[in-house]
DORO-505266 format. One record per residue (C-alpha): x negated, y, z negated; residue number from 1. Coordinates in pm, 1 decimal. Layout:
<tormis>
X, Y, Z, NUM
...
</tormis>
This chain:
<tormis>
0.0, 0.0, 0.0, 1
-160.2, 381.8, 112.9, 2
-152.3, 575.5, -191.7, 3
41.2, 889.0, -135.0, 4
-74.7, 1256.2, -193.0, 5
-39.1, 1275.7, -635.9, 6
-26.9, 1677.1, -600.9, 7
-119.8, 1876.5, -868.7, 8
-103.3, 1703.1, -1222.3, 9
261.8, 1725.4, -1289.5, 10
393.6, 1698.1, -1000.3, 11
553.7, 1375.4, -868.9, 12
402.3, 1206.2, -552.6, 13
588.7, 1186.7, -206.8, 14
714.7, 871.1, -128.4, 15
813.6, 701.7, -441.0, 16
1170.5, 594.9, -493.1, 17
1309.4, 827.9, -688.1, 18
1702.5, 860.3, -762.3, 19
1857.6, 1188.3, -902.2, 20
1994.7, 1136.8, -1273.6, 21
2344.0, 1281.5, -1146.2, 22
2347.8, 1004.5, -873.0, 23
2294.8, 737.4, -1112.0, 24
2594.1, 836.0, -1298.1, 25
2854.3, 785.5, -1005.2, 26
2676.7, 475.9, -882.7, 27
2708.8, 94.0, -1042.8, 28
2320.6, -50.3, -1164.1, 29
2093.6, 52.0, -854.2, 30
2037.0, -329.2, -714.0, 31
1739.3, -479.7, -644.3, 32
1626.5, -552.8, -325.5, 33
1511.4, -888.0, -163.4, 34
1394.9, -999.0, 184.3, 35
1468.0, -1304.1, 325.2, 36
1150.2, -1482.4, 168.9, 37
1341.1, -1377.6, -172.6, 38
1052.0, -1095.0, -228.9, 39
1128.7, -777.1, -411.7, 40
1122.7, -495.6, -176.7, 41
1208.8, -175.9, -378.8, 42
1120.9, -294.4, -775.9, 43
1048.6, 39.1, -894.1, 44
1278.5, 293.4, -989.1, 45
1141.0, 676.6, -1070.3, 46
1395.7, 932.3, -1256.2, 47
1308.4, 1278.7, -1347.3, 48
1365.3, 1399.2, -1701.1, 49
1411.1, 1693.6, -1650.0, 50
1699.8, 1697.8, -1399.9, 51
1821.2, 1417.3, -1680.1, 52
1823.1, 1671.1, -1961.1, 53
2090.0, 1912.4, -1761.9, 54
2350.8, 1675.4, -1700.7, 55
2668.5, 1677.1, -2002.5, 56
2690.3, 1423.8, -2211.1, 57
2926.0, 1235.8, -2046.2, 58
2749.6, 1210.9, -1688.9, 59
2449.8, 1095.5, -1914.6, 60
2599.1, 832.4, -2088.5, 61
2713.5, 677.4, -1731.8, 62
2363.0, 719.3, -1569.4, 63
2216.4, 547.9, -1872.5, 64
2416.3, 249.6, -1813.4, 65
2367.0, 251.1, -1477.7, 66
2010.3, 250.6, -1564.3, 67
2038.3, -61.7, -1858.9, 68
2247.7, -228.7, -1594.8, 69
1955.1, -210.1, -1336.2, 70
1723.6, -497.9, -1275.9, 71
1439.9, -312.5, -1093.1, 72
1185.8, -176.6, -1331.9, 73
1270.8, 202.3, -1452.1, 74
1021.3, 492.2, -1507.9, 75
1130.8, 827.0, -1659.0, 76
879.7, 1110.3, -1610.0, 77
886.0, 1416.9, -1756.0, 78
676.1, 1684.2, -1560.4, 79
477.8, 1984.9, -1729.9, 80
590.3, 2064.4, -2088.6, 81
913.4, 1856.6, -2067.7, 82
995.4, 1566.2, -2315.3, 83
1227.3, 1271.5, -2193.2, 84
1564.7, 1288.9, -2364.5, 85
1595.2, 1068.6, -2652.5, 86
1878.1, 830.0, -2467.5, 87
1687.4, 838.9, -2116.7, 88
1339.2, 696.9, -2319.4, 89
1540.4, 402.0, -2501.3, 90
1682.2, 342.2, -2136.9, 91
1375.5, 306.3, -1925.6, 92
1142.2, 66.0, -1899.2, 93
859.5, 309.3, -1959.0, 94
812.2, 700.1, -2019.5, 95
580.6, 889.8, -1877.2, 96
465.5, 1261.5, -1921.6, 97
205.3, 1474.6, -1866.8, 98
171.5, 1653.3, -2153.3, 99
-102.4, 1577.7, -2404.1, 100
-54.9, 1418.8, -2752.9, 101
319.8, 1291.6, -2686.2, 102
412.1, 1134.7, -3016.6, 103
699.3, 962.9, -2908.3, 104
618.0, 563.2, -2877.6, 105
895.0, 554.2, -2623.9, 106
669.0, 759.9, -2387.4, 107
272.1, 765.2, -2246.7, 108
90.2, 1079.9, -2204.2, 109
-145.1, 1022.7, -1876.2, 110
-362.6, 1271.0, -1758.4, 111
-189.7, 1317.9, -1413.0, 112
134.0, 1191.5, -1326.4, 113
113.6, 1103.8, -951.1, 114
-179.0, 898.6, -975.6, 115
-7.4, 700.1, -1251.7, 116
283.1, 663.9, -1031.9, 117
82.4, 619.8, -759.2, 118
-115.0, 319.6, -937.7, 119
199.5, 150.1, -1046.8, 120
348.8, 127.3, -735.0, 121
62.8, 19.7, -576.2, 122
86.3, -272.7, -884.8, 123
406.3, -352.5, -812.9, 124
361.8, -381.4, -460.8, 125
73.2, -630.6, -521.8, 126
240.3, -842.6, -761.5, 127
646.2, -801.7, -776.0, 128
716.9, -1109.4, -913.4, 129
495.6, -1074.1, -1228.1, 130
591.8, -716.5, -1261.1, 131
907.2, -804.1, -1258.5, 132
917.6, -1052.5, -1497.3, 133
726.9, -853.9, -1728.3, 134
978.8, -597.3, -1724.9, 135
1234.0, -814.0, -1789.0, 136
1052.5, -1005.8, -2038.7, 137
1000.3, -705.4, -2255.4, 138
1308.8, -628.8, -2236.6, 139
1488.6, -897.6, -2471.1, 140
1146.6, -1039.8, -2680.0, 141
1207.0, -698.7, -2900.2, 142
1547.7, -867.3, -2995.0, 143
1431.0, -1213.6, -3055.9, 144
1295.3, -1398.4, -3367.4, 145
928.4, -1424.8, -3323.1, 146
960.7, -1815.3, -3211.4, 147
1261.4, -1746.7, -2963.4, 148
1052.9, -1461.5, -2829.2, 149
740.8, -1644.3, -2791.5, 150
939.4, -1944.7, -2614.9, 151
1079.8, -1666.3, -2356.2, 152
759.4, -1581.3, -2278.2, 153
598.0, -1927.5, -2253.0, 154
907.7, -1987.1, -1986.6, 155
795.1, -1720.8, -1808.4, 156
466.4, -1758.0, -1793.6, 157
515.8, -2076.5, -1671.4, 158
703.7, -2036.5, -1407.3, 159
470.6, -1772.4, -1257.2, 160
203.1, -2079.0, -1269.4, 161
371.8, -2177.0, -972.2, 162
428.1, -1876.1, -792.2, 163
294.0, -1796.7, -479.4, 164
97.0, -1467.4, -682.3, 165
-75.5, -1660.3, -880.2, 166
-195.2, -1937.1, -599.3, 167
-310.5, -1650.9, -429.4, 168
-536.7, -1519.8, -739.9, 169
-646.8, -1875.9, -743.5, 170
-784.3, -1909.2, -452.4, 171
-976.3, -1606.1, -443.7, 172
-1157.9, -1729.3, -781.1, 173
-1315.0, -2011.9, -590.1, 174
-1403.2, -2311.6, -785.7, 175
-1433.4, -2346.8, -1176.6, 176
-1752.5, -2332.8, -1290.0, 177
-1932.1, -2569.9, -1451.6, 178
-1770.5, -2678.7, -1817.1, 179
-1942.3, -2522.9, -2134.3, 180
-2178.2, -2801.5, -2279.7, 181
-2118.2, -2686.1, -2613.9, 182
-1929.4, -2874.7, -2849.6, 183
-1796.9, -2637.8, -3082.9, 184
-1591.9, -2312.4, -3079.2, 185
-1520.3, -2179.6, -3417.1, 186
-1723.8, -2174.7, -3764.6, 187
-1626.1, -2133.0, -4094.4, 188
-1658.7, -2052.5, -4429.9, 189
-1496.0, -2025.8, -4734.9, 190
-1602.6, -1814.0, -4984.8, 191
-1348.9, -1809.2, -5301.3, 192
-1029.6, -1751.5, -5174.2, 193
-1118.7, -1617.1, -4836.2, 194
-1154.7, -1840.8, -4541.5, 195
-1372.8, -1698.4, -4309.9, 196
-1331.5, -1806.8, -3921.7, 197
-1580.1, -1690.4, -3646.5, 198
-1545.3, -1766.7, -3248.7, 199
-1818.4, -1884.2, -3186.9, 200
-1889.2, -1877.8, -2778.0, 201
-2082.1, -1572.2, -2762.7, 202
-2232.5, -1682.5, -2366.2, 203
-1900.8, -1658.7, -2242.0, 204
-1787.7, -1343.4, -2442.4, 205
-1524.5, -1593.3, -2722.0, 206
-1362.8, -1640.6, -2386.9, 207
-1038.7, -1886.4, -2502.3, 208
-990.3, -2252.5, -2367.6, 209
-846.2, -2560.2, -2449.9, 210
-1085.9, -2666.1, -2699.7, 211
-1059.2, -2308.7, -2900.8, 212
-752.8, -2311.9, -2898.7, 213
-735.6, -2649.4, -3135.5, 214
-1010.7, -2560.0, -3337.4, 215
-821.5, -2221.8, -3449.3, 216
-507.1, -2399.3, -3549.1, 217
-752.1, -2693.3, -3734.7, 218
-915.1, -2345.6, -3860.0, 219
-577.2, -2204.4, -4005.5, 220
-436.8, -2492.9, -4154.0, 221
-573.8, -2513.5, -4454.8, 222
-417.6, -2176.0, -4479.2, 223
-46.9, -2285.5, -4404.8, 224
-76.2, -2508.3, -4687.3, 225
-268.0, -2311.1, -4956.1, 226
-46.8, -1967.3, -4997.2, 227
-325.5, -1805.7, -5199.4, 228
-616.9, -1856.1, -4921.7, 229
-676.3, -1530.4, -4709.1, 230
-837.7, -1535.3, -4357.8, 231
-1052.3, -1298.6, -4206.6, 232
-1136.4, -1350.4, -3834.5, 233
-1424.8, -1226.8, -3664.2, 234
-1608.0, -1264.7, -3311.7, 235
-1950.8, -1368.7, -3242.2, 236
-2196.6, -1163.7, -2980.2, 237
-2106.8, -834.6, -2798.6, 238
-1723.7, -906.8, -2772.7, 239
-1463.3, -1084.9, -3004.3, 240
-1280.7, -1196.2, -2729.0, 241
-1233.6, -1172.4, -2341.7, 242
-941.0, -1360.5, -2291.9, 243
-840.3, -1655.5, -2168.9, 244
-1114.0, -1940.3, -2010.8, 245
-1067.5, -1827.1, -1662.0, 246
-1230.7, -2153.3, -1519.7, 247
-907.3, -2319.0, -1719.6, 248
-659.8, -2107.9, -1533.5, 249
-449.6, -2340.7, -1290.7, 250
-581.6, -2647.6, -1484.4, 251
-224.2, -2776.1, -1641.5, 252
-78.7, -3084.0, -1448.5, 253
271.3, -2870.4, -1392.5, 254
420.4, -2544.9, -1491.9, 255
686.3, -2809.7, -1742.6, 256
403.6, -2943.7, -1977.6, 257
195.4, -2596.8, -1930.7, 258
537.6, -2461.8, -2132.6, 259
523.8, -2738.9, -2406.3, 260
173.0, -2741.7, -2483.8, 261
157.5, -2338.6, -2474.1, 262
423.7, -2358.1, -2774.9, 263
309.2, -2707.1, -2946.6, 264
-60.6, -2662.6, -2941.8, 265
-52.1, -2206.7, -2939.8, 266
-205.8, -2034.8, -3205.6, 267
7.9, -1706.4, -3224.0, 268
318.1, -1905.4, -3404.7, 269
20.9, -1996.6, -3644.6, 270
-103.4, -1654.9, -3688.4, 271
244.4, -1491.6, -3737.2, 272
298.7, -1808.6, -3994.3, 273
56.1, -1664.6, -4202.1, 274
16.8, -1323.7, -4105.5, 275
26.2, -1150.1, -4417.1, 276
-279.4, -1302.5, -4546.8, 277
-469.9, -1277.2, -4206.6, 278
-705.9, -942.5, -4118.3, 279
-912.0, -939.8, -3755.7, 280
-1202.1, -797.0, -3696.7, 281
-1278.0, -694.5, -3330.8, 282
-1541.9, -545.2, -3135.1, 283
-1626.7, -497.0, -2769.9, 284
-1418.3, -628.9, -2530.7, 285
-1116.3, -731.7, -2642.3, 286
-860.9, -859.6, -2328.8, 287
-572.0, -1112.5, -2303.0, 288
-545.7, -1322.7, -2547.8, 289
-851.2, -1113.7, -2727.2, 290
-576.7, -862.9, -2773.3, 291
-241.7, -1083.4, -2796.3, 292
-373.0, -1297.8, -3094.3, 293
-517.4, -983.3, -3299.6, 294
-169.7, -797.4, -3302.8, 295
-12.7, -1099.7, -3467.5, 296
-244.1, -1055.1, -3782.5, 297
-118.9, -852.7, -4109.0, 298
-408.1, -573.2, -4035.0, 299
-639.1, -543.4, -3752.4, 300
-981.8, -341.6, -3830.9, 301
-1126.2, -212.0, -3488.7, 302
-1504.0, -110.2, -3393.3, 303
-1554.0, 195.0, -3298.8, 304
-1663.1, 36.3, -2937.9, 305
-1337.5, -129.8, -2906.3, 306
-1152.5, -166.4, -2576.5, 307
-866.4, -350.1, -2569.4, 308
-659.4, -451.3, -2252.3, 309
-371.8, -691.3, -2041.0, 310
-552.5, -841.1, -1697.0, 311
-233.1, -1084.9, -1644.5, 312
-63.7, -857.0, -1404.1, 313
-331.0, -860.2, -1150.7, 314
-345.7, -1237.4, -1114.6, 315
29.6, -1283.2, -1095.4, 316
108.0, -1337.3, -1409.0, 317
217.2, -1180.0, -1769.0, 318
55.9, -1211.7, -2067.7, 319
70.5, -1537.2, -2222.9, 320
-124.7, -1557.8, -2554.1, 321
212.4, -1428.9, -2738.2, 322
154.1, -1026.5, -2672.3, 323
499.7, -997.4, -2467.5, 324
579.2, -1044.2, -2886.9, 325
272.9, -901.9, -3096.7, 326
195.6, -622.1, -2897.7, 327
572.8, -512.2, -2874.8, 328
633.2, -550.3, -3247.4, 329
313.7, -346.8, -3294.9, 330
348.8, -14.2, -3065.5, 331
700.1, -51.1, -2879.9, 332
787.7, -224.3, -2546.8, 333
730.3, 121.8, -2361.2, 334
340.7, 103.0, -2389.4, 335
328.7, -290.6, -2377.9, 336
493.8, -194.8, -2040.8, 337
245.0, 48.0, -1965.6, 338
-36.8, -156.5, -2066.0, 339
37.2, -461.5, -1875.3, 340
136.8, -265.1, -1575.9, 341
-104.2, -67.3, -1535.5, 342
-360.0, -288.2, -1665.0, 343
-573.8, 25.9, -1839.9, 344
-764.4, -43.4, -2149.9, 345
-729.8, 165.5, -2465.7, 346
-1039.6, 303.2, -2674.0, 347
-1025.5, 229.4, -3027.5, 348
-865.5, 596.6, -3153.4, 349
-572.0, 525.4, -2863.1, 350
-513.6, 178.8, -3039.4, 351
-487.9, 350.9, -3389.4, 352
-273.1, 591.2, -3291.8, 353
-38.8, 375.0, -3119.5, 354
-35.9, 111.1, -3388.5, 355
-217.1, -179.2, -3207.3, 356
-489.3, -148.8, -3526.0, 357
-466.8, -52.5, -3818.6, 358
-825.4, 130.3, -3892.6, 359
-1094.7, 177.4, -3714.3, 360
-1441.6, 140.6, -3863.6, 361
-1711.3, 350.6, -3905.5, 362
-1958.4, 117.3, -3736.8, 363
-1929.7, -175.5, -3530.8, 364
-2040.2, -522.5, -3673.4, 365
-2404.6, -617.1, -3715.8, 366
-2467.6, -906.3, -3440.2, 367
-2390.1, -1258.8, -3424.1, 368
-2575.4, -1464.0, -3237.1, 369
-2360.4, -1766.8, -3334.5, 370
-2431.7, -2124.5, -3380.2, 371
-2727.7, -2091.7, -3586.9, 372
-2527.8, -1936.3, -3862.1, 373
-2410.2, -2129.6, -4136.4, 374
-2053.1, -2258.5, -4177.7, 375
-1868.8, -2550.8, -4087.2, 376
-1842.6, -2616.2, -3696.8, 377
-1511.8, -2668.0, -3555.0, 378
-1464.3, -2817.2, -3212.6, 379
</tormis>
C-alpha cells in the first residue's frame, strides 16, 4: 500500500476511509467488506472527534451504536488541541490525538497523526485477518474472567495458525535453525520464603519454547501449593525476554491441539494463579510473550533500558502468551490496540505511565551470564 501525503502534524491524511460522525448516525453498523476470496477490503474505519463533539446528544448516541455495531476496526482522532468525547473513546477501537501528555487511557498521544494513520493502514492492509481478529478479540477479553478470556484468545490464535498470513510469514523465515543443545531453561533458588526463578537462555535473548515453557510452570508450583512462598522472576543476559522461540513457530501438528496445549501446558493461568505473590524484573528487550507474561504478575519493576513490545501482528497473528488479557487488564484495550497494531515499542517511563509497570528502577540489573550461577536447573 503507497503511503499517502500525512500533512502537517494534525492533520488527517488523504485517502483514508473516513465517515462523518453525522453520517454514522442515520446509517445501520458501517459493514465490512469482503472480496470473493473472503478478504477484508475496507477494515479500517477513521472518525473525526471533533466533527463528533458538535452533534446533540441524540445524533451521538445513534452514531455510537452505529459505531459498537460495526465490525471493521474504529479509530477516533482528535486533531490539534481537541480531546475525543468521553462516549466516542469508550466506542472506538482506539483514540488517537495529537496533543502531548493525553491522560486519558482511552486515547494515544502520537507525535503526528497522519503517519500514525498512515502506518496503520498500511498494517491492516498487510495483515487483515490478524488485525481483525485482534480488534475483535479485545473487544470482549475486558469482559471475561481471566480463564474465559485467555481461552478466547488461545481460539484465536489458533485459528490464525492456519491462515494464509501466517503461511506466508512462514515461509519467508526459511528453515528453523538448529535446536538449542542446552538442556535447561530456568534456575532457581529459594532463599526463606522467596523463590527466586531466572530464564536462563541468555544466547538466544530468554527467547520462550516448548521446553521453558514447562520448566516455568515446574518453577511455580511449589508456589500454588505453599500460599506463603513469594516469587521474584528475573532474566539472564542483555534481555529478560524476546518472545516466543521463533524456530518453534508453525511447529504444532494442527491449529486443534496448538489450542489445548496453549491452555493445558501455558504459564499465564499460572502466573495470574498466584499473582499476588509474584514481582518481575525486566530489562532490555522485552517482546511477546517477554511482555504478555510480565503484566500478569502482582508488580512489575522495569530497567531503565526497558523496551517492551507486540511483533504478532506482523506475522499474521495476535498475541498469544495471554496479553490480549494481561496487557488489557493493565493499561485498557485502547493502547493494547495500539500496541499490537502498530507494533511500536514503549520506553520504560511510557510503560509507567500507562500502567504496564509498576516502577521503574534507578539502574538496570548487574549481568547474568547464566548457567554458571548457582541454583537448581530446571529443564
Amino acid at each position: 500500500m503507497q503511503a499517502s501525503d500525512p500533512g502537517t502534524p494534525g492533520e488527517l491524511p488523504p485517502g483514508l476511509p473516513t465517515l462523518h460522525a453525522a453520517d454514522l448516525a442515520e446509517m445501520p453498523p458501517p459493514p465490512l467488506t469482503l472480496d470473493p476470496a473472503g478478504r477484508p477490503v475496507d477494515p479500517l474505519l477513521v472518525v473525526d472527534a471533533g466533527e463528533f463533539a458538535e452533534l446533540p446528544p441524540p445524533v451521538r448516541s445513534r452514531a455510537v451504536a452505529a459505531l459498537r455495531g460495526s465490525r471493521r476496526a474504529t479509530v477516533a482522532v482528535a486533531r490539534g488541541t481537541d480531546r475525543i468525547p468521553g462516549d466516542l473513546a469508550q466506542a472506538v477501537d482506539l483514540g488517537l490525538t495529537a496533543a502531548p501528555g493525553a491522560a486519558d487511557a482511552r486515547t494515544v498521544a502520537v507525535p503526528h497523526l497522519g503517519e500514525a494513520l498512515d502506518s496503520l493502514a498500511e498494517r491492516f492492509a498487510a495483515t487483515p485477518l490478524a488485525a481483525l481478529t485482534y480488534v475483535w478479540l479485545l473487544r470482549q477479553s475486558a469482559g471475561l474472567p481471566v480463564p474465559a478470556a485467555l481461552s478466547a484468545e488461545s481460539a484465536a490464535y489458533s485459528t490464525l495458525l492456519a491462515g494464509p498470513e501466517f503461511a506466508r510469514w512462514l515461509a519467508a523465515r526459511g528453515p528453523a535453525r538448529e535446536p538449542d543443545d542446552r538442556t535447561h531453561r530456568v534456575v532457581c533458588t529459594r532463599v526463606g520464603d522467596v523463590l527466586h526463578v531466572r530464564l536462563d537462555r541468555p544466547a538466544r535473548r530468554n527467547a520462550v519454547d516448548a521446553a521453558m515453557r514447562d520448566a516455568l510452570v515446574a518453577a511455580l508450583t511449589p508456589a500454588e501449593w505453599d500460599p506463603n512462598l513469594l516469587v521474584e522472576i528475573t532474566g539472564a543476559g542483555p534481555a529478560f525476554s524476546a518472545g516466543g522461540d521463533l524456530d518453534e513457530f508453525g511447529s504444532a501438528p494442527d491449529p486443534a491441539r496448538a489450542h489445548v496445549v496453549r491452555l493445558g501446558a501455558g504459564v499465564a493461568e499460572v502466573v495470574h494463579r498466584i499473582r499476588d505473590r509474584v514481582t518481575m524484573r525486566v530489562h532490555g528487550t522485552c517482546l511477546g510473550a517477554g511482555f504478555e507474561l510480565p503484566c500478569f504478575a502482582g508488580r512489575v519493576l522495569a530497567a531503565p533500558d526497558t523496551r517492551l513490545g507486540l511483533p504478532e501482528l506482523a506475522m499474521g497473528l495476535i498475541p498469544g502468551a495471554g496479553g490480549t488479557v494481561s496487557i488489557v487488564r493493565r493499561a485498557g484495550r485502547w493502547r493494547a490496540a495500539w500496541l499490537g497494531l502498530s507494533g511500536t515499542r514503549v520506553d520504560a517511563g511510557t510503560a509507567h505511565a500507562w500502567g504496564l509497570v509498576d516502577e521503574v528502577l534507578d539502574a538496570a540489573p548487574a549481568p547474568v551470564d547464566g548457567a554458571e550461577q548457582s541454583g537448581t536447573q530446571a529443564r
